[in-house]
LUMMI-325334 format. One record per residue (C-alpha): residue number from 1; residue in one letter; x, y, z. Coordinates in Angstrom, 3 decimals, always signed. Layout:
N
<r k="NUM" r="a" xx="X" yy="Y" zz="Z"/>
...
***
This chain:
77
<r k="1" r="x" xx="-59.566" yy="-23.130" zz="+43.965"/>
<r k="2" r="x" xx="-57.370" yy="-25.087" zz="+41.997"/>
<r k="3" r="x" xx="-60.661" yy="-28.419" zz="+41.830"/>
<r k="4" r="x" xx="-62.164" yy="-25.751" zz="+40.342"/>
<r k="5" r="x" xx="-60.325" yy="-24.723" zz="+37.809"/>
<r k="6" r="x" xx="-59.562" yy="-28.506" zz="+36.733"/>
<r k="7" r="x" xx="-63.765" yy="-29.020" zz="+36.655"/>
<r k="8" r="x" xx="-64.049" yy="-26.181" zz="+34.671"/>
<r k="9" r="x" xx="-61.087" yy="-27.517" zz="+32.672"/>
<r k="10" r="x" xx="-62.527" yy="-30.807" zz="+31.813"/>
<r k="11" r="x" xx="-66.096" yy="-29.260" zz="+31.585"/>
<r k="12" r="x" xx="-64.989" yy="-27.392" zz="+28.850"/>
<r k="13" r="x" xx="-63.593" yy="-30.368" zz="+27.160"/>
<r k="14" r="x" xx="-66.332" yy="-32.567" zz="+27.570"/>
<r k="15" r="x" xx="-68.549" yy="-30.032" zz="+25.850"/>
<r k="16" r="x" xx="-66.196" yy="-29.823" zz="+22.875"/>
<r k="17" r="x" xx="-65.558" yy="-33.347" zz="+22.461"/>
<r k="18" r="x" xx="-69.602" yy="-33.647" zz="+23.017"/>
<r k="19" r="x" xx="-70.075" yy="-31.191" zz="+19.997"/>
<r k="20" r="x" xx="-66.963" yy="-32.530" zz="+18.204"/>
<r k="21" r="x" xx="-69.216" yy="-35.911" zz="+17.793"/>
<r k="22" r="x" xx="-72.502" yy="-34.652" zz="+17.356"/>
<r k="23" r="x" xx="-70.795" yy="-32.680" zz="+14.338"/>
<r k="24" r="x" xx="-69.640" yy="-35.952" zz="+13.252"/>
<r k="25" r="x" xx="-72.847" yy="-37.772" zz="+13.059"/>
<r k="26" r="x" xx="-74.709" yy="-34.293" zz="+11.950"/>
<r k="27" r="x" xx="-72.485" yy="-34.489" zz="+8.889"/>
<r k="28" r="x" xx="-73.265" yy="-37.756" zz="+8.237"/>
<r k="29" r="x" xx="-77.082" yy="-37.381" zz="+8.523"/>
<r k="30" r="x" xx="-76.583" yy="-34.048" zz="+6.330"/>
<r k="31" r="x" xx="-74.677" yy="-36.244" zz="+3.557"/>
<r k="32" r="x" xx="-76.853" yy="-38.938" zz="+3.128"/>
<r k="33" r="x" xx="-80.330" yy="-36.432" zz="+2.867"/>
<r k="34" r="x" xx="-78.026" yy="-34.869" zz="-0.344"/>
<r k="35" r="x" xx="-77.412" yy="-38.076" zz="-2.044"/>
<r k="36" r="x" xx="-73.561" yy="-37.855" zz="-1.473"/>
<r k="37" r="x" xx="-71.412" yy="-40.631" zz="+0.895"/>
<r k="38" r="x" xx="-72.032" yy="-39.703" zz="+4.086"/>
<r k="39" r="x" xx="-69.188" yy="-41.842" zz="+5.432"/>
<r k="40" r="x" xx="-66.603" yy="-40.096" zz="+3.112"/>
<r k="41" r="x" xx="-68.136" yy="-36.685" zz="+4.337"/>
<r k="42" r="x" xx="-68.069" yy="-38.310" zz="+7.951"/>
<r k="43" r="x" xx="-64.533" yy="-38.907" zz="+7.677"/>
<r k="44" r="x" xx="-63.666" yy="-35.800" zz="+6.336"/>
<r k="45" r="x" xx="-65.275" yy="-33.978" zz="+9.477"/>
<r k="46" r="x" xx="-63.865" yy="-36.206" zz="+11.713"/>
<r k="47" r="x" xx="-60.265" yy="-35.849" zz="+10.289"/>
<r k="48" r="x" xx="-60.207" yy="-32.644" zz="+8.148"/>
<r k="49" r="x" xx="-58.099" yy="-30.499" zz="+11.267"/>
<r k="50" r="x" xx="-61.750" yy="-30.576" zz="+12.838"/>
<r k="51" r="x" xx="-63.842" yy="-27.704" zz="+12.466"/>
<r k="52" r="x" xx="-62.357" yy="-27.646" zz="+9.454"/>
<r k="53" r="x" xx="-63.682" yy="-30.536" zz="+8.218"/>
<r k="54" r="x" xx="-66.946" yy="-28.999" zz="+8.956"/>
<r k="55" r="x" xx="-67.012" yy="-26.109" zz="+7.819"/>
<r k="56" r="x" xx="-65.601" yy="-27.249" zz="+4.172"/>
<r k="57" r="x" xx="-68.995" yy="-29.354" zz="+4.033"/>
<r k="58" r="x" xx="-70.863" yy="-26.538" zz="+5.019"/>
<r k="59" r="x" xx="-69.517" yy="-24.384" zz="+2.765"/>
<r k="60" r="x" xx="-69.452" yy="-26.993" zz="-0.167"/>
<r k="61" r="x" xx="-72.400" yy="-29.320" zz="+0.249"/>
<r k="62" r="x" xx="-74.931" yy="-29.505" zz="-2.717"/>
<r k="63" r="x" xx="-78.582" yy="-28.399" zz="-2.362"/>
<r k="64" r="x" xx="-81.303" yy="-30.728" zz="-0.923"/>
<r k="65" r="x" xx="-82.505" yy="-33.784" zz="-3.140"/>
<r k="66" r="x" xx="-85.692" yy="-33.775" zz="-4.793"/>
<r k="67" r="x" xx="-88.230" yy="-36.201" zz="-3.541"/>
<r k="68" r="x" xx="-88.836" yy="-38.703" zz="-6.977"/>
<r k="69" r="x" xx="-92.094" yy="-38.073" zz="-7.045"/>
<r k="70" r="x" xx="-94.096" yy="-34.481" zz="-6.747"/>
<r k="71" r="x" xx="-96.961" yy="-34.527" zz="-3.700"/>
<r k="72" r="x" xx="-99.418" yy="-32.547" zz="-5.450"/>
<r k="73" r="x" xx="-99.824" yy="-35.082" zz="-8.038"/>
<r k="74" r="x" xx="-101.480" yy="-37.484" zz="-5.370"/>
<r k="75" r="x" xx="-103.654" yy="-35.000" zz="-3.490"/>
<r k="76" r="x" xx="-107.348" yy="-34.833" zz="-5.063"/>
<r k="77" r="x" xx="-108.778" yy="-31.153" zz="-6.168"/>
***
C-alpha cells in the first residue's frame, strides 16, 4: 500500500515538474511570436513563484504581431 502511495506521489510530481517546463518553453515561444524578449519572459515564468510567473504573462502579454507585409497584396484577382 504504502509503494503505492509513493508512485502516486512521485507521479504527481513528475507531471508538474513536466508541465512546470513545458510552461517554461511555451512562454518563451509565446514571447518571441509578440516581438518581446522571450528569455526575460522565460525567466520570469521560471522564477516569478511559478504559476505566477505564468499567469502575469498571460494576463499581460501584448496582442499578436503583424506580419510586415499584407498576403492579399501578392495573390492575383
Amino acid at each position: 500500500m504504502a509503494e503505492m502511495f509513493s508512485a502516486g506521489i512521485f507521479g504527481f510530481i513528475a507531471v508538474g515538474f513536466l508541465f512546470y517546463v513545458w510552461s517554461i518553453g511555451w512562454a518563451y515561444q509565446d514571447a518571441k511570436q509578440r516581438g518581446k524578449p522571450p528569455l526575460a519572459v522565460a525567466l520570469m515564468v521560471m522564477f516569478g513563484a511559478w504559476p505566477m510567473g505564468l499567469i502575469i504573462w498571460v494576463a499581460l502579454r501584448p496582442g499578436r504581431r503583424r506580419p510586415p507585409f499584407n498576403l492579399e497584396d501578392f495573390r492575383r484577382h
